[in-house]
DOFIVEX-740851 format. One record per residue (C-alpha): residue in one letter; x, y, z. Coordinates in steps of 0.05 Angstrom, whole numbers, padded with zeros to 5 digits, always signed. Example, Ala and Ser with C-alpha at 12.3 -4.5 7.8 and 13.67 -1.06 7.14 Angstrom:
2
A+00246-00090+00156S+00273-00021+00143
//
This chain:
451
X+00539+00173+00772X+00564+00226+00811X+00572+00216+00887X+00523+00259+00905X+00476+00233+00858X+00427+00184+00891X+00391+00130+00847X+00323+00133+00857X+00289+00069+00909X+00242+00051+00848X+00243+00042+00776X+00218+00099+00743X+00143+00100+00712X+00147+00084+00643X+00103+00131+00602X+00081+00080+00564X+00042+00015+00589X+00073-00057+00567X-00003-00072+00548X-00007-00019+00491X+00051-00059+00453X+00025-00127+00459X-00044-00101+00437X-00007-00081+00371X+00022-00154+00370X-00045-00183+00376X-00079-00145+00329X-00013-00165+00275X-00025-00233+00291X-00089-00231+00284X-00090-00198+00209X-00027-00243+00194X-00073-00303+00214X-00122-00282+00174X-00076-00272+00108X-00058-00343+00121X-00127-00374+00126X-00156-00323+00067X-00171-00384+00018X-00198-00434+00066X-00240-00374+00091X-00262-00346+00018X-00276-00429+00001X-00321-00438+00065X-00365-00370+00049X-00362-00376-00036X-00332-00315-00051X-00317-00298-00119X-00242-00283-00114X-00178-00314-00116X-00158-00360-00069X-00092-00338-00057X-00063-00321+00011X-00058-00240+00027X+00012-00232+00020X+00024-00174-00028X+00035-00100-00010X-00038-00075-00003X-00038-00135+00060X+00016-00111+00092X-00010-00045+00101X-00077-00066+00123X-00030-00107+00172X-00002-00029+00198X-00076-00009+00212X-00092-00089+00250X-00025-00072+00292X-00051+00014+00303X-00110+00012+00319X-00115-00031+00381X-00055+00010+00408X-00095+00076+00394X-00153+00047+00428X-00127+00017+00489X-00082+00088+00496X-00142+00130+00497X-00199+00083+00532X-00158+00050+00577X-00092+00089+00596X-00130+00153+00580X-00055+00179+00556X-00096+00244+00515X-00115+00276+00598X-00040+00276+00608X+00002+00340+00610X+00057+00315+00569X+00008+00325+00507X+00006+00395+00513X-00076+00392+00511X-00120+00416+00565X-00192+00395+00540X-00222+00442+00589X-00199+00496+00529X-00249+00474+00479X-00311+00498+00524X-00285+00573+00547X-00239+00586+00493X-00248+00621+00436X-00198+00597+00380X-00148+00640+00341X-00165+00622+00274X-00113+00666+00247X-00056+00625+00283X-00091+00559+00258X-00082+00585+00187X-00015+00605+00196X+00002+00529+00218X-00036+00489+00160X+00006+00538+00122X+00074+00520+00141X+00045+00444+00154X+00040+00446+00082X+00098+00471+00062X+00142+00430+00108X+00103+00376+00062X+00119+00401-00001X+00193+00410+00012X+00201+00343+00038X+00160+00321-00028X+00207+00355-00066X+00268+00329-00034X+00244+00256-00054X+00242+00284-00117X+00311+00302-00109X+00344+00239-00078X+00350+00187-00138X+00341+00123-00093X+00278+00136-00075X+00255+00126-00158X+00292+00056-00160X+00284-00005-00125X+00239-00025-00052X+00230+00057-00046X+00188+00057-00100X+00137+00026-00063X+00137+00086-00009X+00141+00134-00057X+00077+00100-00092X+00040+00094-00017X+00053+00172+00002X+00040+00190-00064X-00029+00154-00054X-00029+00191+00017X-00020+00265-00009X-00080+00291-00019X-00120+00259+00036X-00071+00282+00088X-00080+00355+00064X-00158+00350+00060X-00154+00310+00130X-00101+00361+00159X-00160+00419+00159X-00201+00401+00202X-00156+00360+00253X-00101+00426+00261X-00173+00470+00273X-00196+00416+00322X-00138+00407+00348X-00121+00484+00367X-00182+00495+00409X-00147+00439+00461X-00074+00462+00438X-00044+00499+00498X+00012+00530+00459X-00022+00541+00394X+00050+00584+00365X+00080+00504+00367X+00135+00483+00309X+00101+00485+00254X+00061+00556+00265X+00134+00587+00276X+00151+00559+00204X+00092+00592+00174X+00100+00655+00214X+00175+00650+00178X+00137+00638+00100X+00087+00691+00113X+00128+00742+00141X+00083+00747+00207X+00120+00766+00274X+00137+00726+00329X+00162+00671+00296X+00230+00643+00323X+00287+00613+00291X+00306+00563+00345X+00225+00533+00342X+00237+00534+00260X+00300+00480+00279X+00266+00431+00319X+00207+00446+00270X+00255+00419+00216X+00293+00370+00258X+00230+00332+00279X+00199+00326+00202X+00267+00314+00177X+00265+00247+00219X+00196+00234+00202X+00206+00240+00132X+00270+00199+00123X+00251+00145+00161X+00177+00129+00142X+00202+00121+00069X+00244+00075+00097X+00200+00032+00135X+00154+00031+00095X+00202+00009+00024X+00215-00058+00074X+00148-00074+00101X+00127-00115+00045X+00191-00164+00037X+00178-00173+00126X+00104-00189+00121X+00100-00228+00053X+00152-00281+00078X+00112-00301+00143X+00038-00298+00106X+00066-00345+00046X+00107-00389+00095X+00092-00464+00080X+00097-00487+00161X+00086-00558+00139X+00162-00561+00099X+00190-00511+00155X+00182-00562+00208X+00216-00611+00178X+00288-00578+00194X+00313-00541+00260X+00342-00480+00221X+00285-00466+00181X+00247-00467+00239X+00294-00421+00266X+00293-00379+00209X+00224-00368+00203X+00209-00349+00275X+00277-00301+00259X+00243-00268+00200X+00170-00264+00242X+00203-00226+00293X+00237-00183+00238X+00173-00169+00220X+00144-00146+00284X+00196-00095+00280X+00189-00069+00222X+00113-00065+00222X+00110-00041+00301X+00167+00004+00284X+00134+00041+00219X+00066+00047+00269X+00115+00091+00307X+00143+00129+00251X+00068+00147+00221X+00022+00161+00286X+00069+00211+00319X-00007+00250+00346X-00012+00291+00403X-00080+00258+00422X-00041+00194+00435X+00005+00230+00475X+00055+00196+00416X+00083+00263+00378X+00156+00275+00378X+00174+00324+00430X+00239+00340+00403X+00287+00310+00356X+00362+00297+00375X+00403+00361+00372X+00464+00321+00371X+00509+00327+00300X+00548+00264+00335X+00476+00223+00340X+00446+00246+00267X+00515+00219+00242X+00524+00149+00283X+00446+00139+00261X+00438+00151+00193X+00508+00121+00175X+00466+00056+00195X+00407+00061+00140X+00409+00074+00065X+00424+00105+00028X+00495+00126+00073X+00483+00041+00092X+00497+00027+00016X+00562+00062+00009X+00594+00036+00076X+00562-00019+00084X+00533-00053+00013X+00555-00038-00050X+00620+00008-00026X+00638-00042+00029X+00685+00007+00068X+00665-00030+00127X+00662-00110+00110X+00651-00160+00162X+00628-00209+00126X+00689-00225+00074X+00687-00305+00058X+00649-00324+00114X+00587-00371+00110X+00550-00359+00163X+00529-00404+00219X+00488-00448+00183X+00550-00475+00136X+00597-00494+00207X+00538-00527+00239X+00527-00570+00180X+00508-00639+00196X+00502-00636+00266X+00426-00622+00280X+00433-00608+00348X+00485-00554+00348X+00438-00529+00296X+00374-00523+00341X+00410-00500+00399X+00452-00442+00360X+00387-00429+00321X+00344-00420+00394X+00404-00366+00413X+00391-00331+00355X+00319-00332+00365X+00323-00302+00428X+00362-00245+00410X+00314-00227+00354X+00264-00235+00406X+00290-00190+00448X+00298-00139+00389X+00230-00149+00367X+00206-00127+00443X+00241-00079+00439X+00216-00042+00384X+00135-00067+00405X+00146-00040+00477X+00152+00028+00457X+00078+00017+00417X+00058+00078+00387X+00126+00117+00399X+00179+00081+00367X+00228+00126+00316X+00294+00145+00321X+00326+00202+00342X+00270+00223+00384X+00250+00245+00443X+00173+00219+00454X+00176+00198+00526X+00211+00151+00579X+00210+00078+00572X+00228+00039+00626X+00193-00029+00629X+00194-00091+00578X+00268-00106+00560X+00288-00030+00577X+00280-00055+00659X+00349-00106+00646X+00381-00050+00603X+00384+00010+00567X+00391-00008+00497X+00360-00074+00495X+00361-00067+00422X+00428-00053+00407X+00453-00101+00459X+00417-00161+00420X+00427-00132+00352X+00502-00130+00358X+00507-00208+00399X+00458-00228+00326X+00517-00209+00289X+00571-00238+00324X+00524-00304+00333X+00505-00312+00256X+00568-00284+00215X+00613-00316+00253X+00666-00264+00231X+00723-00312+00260X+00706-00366+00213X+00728-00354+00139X+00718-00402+00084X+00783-00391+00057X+00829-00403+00125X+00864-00343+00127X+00876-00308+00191X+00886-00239+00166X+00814-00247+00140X+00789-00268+00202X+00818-00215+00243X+00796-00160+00191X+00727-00188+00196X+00726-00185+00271X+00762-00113+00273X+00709-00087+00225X+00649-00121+00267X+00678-00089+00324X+00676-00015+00284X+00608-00031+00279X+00591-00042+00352X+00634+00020+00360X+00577+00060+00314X+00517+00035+00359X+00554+00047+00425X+00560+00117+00397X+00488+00120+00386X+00474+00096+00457X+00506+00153+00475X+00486+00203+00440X+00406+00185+00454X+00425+00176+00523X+00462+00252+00526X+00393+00280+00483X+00341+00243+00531X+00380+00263+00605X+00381+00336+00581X+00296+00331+00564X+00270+00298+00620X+00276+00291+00692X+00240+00222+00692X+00297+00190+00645X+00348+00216+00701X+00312+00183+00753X+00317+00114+00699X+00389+00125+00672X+00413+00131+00753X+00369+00063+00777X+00392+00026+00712X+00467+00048+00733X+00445+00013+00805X+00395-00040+00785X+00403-00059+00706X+00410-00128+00695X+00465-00112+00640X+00475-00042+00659X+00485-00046+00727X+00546-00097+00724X+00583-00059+00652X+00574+00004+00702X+00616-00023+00755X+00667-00048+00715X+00673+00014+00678X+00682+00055+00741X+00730+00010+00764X+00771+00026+00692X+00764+00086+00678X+00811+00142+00700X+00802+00174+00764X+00790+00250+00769X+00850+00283+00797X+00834+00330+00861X+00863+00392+00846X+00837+00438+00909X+00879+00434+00977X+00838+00396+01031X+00810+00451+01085X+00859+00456+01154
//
């Protein structure tokens, strides 16, 4: 922070309310609790089905609409988010204005294209025909043709409240159609925000299945006969919150909600340190390629703690917690989570101790379950490759930090306000700032001092 530069007296507003993410949770739970009980509940009314519990993929999606829909509600009857500004919607519109139809057509048309391209570029991309994608490309498949039937007459409702109708997507039909006024620089973030979209909905949704089906068919009884399966289970629930709270994000990106993506990063450093962390760039670094191993001949926490059942329930509690704190990380941001985005300021939950919340806990998981410094075959050079390659890896997400942090202080005024109090107040931040100013170089004054 420069000298000059004065962190604000007060934290920052977040834009969105800590209520709207436990909502979600709720609404999860309550679905998830449901799946559980399903055959004591179809026993008790006689229905004619089977009395298995709802753990297959057709569950966990119902379990994306138990977790959306409460957020939805509460964001528009209770924090009334579609009256605010940031939508881009004045409702006053729809009574005095009359709409330009025209421009409305020119949208759905370049709406529609942006969804053909990106249907043809899963065509493309082998992975997605082989393995957990084939269950996204089987669910948007489905998907298709209601979203173009639905997409009529939402974009015409829509435009009558839209006070920009030329947004993104008109500018890319404007480009198909030959129409003027379209502009190359609105085509980019056009591209740059569906580009996100599409890339990492397959995603969340290919893993949404494997998250929900392990907590619905979890037998609690044999769980709570051990610590670490204890551990593990509340590990993989919280998992789960992620990814189903996280793929809510990815799919109701609507201006109504005040939820859309206002811009994607225009960073090439950020697209780079982000999607070097998921598949199919994951596989090759991290899987199957293993350019980056941190996890040659060890065992894991679990396999040093053998035996002693204490160690075990306190290492498996620390573990916990940092999953925790992952898992509220990704349900405080309730309707708006996705990477590489730009949907707003968060500043309360786990973002009021620190910045990255998630990344902070992520990377300590690592460290606290690999245990990179063990190996089972006792050789140091192992060890210290294991380490140095862990490290590389906490080198990636510090690079994302930064690059999200560069995109969001050049969008929005509010996340200034944040990014200065967090440098003054942060739990985490506040102290690693210090330090850091205390280490790093000192700018050399080069002008004379006035006589």
């Amino acid at each position: 922070m420069n000298a000059t530069e004065q962190a604000p007296l007060a934290r920052p507003t977040s834009d969105v309310s800590s209520a709207v993410g436990l909502v979600g949770l709720a609404g999860l739970f309550a679905w998830v609790a449901f799946a559980r009980a399903f055959p004591d509940i179809a026993e008790v009314f006689d229905w004619s089905v089977p009395r298995d519990t709802l753990g297959g993929r057709n569950s966990a999606l119902v379990g994306l609409l138990a977790a959306a829909i409460p957020m939805a509600a509460w964001s528009i009857f209770v924090d009334k988010v579609h009256l605010r500004p940031s939508t881009g919607l004045d409702w006053s519109l729809v009574r005095n204005r009359t709409p330009d139809r025209h421009a409305t057509w020119v949208k759905l048309a370049g709406l529609w294209a942006t969804w053909a391209i990106i249907a043809g570029l899963y065509c493309l991309c082998r992975w997605y025909w082989e393995g957990q994608y084939l269950f996204s490309m089987q669910v948007l498949g489905y998907a298709a043709i209601p979203l173009v039937v639905l997409s009529v007459p939402y974009v015409f409702w829509i435009d009558r409240a839209l006070v920009n109708q030329r947004d993104h997507a008109w500018h890319f039909g404007a480009l198909l159609l030959m129409r003027p006024g379209w502009d190359m620089a609105e085509v980019r973030k056009h591209w740059q925000t569906w580009i996100i979209k599409a890339f990492f909905t397959a995603f969340m949704i290919s893993i949404i299945p494997f998250a929900y089906r392990n907590i619905v068919t979890a037998d609690f009884v044999e769980i709570a006969a051990r610590p670490e399966r204890i551990a593990l289970t509340i590990i993989e629930a919280m998992f789960m919150i992620d990814v189903m709270i996280g793929t809510v994000g990815y799919i109701v990106t609507m201006r109504p909600l005040d939820a859309h993506i206002r811009s994607g990063n225009p960073l090439l450093g950020g697209w780079i340190a982000a999607l070097v962390c998921y598949p199919p760039i994951m596989w090759g670094i991290l899987g199957g390629g293993k350019a980056i191993n941190y996890e040659h001949d060890t065992a894991g926490w679990l396999h040093w703690m053998a035996g002693n059942d204490t160690l075990i329930a306190l290492w498996g509690a620390l573990l916990v917690f940092l999953t925790g704190i992952y898992a509220w990380a990704t349900f405080a941001f309730g309707l708006r989570f996705s990477n590489l985005t730009y949907r707003g300021v968060l500043t309360n939950g786990p973002y009021r101790f620190t910045r990255h919340p998630a990344y902070v806990s992520k990377n300590l998981f690592w460290w606290a379950a690999v245990l990179p410094f063990l190996v089972t075959s006792g050789s140091p050079v192992e060890a210290i490759r294991n380490c140095f390659f862990l490290l590389v890896v906490n080198g990636i997400y510090l690079w994302r930090a930064k690059t999200e942090e560069a995109h969001l202080l050049a969008e929005d005024p509010k996340y200034r306000e944040y990014h200065a109090w967090m440098a003054q107040h942060g739990l985490l931040t506040a102290p690693l700032t210090r330090l850091w100013n205390r280490v790093k170089p000192r700018q050399v004054l080069t002008e004379q001092p006035a006589e």
